[in-house]
Biopython code that builds the backbone (N, CA, C, O; Angstrom):
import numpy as np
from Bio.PDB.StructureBuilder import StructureBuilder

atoms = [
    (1, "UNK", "N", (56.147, 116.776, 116.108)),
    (1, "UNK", "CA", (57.319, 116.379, 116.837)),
    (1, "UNK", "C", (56.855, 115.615, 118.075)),
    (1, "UNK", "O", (55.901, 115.980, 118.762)),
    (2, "UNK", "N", (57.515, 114.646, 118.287)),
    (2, "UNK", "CA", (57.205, 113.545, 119.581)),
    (2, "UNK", "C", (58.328, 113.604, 120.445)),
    (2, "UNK", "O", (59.396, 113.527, 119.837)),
    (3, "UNK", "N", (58.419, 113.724, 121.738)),
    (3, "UNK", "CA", (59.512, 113.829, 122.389)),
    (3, "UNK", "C", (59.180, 112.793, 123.452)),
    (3, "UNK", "O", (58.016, 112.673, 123.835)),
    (4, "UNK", "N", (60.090, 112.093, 123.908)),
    (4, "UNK", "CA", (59.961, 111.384, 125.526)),
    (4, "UNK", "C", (60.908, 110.810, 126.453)),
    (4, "UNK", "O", (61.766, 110.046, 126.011)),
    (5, "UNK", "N", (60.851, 111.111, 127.804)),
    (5, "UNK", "CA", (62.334, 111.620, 128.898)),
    (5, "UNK", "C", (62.916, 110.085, 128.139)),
    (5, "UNK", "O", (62.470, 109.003, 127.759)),
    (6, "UNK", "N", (63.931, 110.678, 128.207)),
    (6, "UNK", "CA", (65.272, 109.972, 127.809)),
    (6, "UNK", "C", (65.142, 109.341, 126.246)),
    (6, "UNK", "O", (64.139, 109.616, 125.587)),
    (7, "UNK", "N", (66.394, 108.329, 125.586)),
    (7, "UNK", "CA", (66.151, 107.880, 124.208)),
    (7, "UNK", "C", (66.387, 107.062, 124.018)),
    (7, "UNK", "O", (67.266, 106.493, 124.664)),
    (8, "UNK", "N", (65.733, 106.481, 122.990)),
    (8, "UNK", "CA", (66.139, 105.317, 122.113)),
    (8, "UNK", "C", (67.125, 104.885, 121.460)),
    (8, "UNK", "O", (67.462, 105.621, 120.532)),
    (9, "UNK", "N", (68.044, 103.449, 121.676)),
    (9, "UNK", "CA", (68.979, 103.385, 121.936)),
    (9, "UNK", "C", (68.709, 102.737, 119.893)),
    (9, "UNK", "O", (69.747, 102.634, 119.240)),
    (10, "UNK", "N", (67.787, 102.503, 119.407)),
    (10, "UNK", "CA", (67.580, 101.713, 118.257)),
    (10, "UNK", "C", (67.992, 103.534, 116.632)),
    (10, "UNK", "O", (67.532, 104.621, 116.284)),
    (11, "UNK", "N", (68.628, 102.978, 116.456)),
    (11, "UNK", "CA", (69.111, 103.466, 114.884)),
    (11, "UNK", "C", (67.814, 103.558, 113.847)),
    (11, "UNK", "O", (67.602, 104.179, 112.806)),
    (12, "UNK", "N", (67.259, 102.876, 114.442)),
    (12, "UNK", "CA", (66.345, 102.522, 113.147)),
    (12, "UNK", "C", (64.871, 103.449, 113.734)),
    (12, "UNK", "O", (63.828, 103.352, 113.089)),
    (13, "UNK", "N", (64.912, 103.997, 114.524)),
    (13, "UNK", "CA", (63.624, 104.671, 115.308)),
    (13, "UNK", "C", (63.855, 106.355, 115.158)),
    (13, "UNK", "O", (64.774, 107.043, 115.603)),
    (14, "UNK", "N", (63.047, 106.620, 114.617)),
    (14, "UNK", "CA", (62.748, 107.882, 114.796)),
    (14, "UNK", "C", (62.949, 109.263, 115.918)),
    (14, "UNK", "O", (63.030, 110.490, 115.963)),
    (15, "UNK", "N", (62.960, 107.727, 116.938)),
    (15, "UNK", "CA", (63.280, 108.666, 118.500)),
    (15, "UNK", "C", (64.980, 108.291, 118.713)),
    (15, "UNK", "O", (65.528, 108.599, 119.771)),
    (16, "UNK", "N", (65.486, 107.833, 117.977)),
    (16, "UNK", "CA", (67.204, 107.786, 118.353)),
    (16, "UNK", "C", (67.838, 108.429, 118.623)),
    (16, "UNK", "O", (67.797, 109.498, 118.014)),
    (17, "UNK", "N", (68.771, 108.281, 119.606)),
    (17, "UNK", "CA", (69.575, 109.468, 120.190)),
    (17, "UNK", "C", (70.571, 109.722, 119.421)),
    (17, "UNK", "O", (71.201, 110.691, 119.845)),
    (18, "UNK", "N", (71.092, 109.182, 118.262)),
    (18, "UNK", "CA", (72.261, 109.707, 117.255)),
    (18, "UNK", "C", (71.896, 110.850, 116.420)),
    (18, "UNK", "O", (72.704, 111.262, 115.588)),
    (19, "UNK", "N", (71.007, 111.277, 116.536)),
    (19, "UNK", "CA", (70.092, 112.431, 115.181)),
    (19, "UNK", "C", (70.683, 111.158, 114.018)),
    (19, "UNK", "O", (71.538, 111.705, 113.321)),
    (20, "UNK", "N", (70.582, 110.309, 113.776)),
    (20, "UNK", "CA", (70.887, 109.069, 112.505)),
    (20, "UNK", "C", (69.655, 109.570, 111.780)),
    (20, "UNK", "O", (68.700, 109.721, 112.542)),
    (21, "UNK", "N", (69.399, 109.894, 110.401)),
    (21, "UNK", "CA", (68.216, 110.298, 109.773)),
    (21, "UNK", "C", (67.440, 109.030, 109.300)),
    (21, "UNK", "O", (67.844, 108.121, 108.576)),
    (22, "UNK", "N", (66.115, 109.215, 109.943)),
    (22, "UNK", "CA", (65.421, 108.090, 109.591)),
    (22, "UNK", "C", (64.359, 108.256, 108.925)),
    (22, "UNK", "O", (63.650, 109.158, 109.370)),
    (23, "UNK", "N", (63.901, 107.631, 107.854)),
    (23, "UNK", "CA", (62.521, 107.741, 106.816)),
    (23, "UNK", "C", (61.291, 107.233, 107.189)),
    (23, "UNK", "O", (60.419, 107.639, 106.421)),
    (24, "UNK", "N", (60.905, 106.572, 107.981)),
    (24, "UNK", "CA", (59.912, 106.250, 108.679)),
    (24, "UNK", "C", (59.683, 105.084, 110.063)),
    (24, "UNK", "O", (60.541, 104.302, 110.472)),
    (25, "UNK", "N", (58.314, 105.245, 110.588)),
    (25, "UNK", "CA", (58.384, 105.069, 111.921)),
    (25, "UNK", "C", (58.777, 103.057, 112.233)),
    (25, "UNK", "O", (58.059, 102.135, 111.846)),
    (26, "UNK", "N", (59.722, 102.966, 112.795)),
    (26, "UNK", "CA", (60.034, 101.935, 113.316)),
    (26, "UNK", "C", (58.689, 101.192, 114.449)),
    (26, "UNK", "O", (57.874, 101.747, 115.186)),
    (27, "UNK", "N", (59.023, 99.318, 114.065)),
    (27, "UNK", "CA", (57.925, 99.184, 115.498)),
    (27, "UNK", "C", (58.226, 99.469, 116.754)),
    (27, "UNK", "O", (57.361, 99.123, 117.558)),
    (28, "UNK", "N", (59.440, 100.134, 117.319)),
    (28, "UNK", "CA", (59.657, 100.809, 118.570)),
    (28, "UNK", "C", (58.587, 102.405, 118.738)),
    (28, "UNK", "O", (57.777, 102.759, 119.594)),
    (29, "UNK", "N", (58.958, 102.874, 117.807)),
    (29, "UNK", "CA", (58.277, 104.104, 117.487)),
    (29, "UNK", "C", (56.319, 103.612, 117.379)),
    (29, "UNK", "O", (55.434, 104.123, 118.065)),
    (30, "UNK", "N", (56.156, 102.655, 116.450)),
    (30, "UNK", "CA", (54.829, 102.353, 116.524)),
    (30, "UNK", "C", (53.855, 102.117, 117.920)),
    (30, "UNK", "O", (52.689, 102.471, 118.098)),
    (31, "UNK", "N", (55.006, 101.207, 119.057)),
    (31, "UNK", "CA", (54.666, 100.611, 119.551)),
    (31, "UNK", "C", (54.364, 101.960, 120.992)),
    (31, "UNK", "O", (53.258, 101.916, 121.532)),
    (32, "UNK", "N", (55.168, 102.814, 121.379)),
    (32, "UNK", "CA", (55.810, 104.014, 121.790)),
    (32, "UNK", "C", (54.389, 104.874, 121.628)),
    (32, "UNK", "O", (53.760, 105.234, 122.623)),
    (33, "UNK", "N", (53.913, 105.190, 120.151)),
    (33, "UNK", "CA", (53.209, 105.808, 120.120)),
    (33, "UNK", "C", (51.379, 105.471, 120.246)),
    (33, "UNK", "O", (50.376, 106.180, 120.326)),
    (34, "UNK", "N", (51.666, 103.933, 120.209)),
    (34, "UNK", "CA", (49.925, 102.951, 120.633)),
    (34, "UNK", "C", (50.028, 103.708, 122.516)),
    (34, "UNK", "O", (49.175, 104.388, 123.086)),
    (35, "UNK", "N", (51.119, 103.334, 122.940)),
    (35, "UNK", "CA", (51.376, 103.351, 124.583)),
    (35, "UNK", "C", (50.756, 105.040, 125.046)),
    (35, "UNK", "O", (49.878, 105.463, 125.799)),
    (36, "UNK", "N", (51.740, 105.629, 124.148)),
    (36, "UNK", "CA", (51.186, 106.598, 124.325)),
    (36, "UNK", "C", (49.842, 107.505, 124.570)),
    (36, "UNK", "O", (49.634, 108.412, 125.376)),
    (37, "UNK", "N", (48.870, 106.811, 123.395)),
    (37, "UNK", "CA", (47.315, 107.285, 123.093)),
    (37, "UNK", "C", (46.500, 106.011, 123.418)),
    (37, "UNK", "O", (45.403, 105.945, 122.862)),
    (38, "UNK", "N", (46.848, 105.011, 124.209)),
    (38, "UNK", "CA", (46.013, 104.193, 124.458)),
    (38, "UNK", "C", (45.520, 104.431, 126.073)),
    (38, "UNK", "O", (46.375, 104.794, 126.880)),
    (39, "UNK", "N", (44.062, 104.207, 126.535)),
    (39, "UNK", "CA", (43.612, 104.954, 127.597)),
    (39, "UNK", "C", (43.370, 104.197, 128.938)),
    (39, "UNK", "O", (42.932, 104.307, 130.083)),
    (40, "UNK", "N", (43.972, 103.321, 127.999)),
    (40, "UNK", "CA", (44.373, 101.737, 129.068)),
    (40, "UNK", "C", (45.511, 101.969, 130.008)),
    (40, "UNK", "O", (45.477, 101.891, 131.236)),
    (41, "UNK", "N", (46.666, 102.308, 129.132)),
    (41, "UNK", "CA", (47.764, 102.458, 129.802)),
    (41, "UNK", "C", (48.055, 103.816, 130.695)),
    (41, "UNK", "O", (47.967, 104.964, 130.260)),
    (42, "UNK", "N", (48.367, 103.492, 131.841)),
    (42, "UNK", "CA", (47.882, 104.780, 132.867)),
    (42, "UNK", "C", (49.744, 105.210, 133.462)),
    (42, "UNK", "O", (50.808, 104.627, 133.254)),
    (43, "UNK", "N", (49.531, 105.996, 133.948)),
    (43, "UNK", "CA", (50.541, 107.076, 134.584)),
    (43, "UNK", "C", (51.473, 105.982, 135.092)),
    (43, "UNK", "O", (51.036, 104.991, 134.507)),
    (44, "UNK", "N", (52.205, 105.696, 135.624)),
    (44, "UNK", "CA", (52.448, 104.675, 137.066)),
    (44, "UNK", "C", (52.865, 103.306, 136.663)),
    (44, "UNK", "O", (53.751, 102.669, 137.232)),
    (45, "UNK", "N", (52.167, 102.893, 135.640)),
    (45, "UNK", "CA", (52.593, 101.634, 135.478)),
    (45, "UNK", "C", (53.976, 100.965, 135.302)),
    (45, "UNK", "O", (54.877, 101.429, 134.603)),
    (46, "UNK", "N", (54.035, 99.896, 135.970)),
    (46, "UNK", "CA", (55.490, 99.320, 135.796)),
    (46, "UNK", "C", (56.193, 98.554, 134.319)),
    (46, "UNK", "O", (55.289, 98.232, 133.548)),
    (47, "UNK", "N", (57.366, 98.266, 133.877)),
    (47, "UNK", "CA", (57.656, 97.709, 132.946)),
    (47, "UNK", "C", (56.955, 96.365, 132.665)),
    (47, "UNK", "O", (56.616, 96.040, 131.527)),
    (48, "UNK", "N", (56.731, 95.512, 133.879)),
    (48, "UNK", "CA", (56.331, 94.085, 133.727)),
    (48, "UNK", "C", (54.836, 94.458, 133.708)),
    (48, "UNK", "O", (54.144, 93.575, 133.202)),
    (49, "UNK", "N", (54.257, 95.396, 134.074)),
    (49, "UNK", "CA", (52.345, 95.526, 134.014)),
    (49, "UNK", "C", (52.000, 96.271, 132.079)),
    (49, "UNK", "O", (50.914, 96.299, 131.499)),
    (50, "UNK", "N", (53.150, 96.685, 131.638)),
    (50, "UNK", "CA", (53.189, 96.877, 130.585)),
    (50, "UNK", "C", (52.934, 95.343, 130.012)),
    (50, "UNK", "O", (51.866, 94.888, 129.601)),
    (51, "UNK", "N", (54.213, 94.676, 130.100)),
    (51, "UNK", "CA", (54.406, 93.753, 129.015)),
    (51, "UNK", "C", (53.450, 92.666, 129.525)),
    (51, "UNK", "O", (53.148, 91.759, 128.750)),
    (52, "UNK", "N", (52.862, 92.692, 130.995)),
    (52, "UNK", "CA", (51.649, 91.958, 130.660)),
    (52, "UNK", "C", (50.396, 92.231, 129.666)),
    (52, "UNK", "O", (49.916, 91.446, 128.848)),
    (53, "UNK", "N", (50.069, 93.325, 129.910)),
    (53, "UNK", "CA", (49.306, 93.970, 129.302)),
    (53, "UNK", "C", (49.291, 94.049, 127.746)),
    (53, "UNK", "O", (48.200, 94.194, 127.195)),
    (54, "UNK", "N", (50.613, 93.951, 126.877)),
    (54, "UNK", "CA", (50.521, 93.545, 125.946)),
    (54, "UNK", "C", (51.191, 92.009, 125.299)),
    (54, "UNK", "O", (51.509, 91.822, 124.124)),
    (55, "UNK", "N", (51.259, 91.314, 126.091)),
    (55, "UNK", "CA", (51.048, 90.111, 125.773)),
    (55, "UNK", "C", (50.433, 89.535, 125.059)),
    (55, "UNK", "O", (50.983, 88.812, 124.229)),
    (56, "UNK", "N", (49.388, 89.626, 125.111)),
    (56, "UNK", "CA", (48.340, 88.617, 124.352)),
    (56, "UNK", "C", (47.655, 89.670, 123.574)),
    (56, "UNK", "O", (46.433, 89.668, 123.726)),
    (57, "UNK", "N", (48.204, 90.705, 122.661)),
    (57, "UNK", "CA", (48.060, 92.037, 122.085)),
    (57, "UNK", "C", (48.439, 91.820, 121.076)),
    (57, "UNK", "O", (49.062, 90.796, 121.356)),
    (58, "UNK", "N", (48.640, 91.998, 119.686)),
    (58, "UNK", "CA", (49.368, 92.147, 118.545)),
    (58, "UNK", "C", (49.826, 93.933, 118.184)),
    (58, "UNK", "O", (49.227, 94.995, 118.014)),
    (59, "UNK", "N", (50.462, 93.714, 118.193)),
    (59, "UNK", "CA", (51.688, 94.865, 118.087)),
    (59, "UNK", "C", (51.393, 95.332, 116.802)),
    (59, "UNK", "O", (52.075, 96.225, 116.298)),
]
sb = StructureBuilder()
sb.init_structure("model")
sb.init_model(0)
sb.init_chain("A")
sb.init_seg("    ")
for serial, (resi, resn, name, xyz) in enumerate(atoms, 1):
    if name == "N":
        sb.init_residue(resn, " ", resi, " ")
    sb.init_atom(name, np.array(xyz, "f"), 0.0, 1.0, " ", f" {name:<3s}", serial, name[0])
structure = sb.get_structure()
């Protein structure tokens, strides 16, 4: 089980706030869970130091 403060507004994600039953992990969910276990991405960071950061990244 993966939990994280607040939800996903996407139907199609695993983490959706409708309980909508979903069969597997969406690239919100993929992307959610790289962020998660990657040791790059630190405590603190802002939305725009994110999406710099994966910019020039393939998803």
């Amino acid at each position: 089980m993966v939990g994280f403060y607040g939800h996903v507004y996407d139907d199609t994600s695993i983490l959706n706030r409708n309980s909508v039953p979903v069969f597997g992990a969406s690239g919100v969910d993929t992307l959610a869970l790289k962020m998660l276990y990657n040791p790059e991405i630190t405590i603190g960071m802002s939305y725009l130091e994110l999406i710099d950061y994966y910019q020039d990244k393939e998803i």
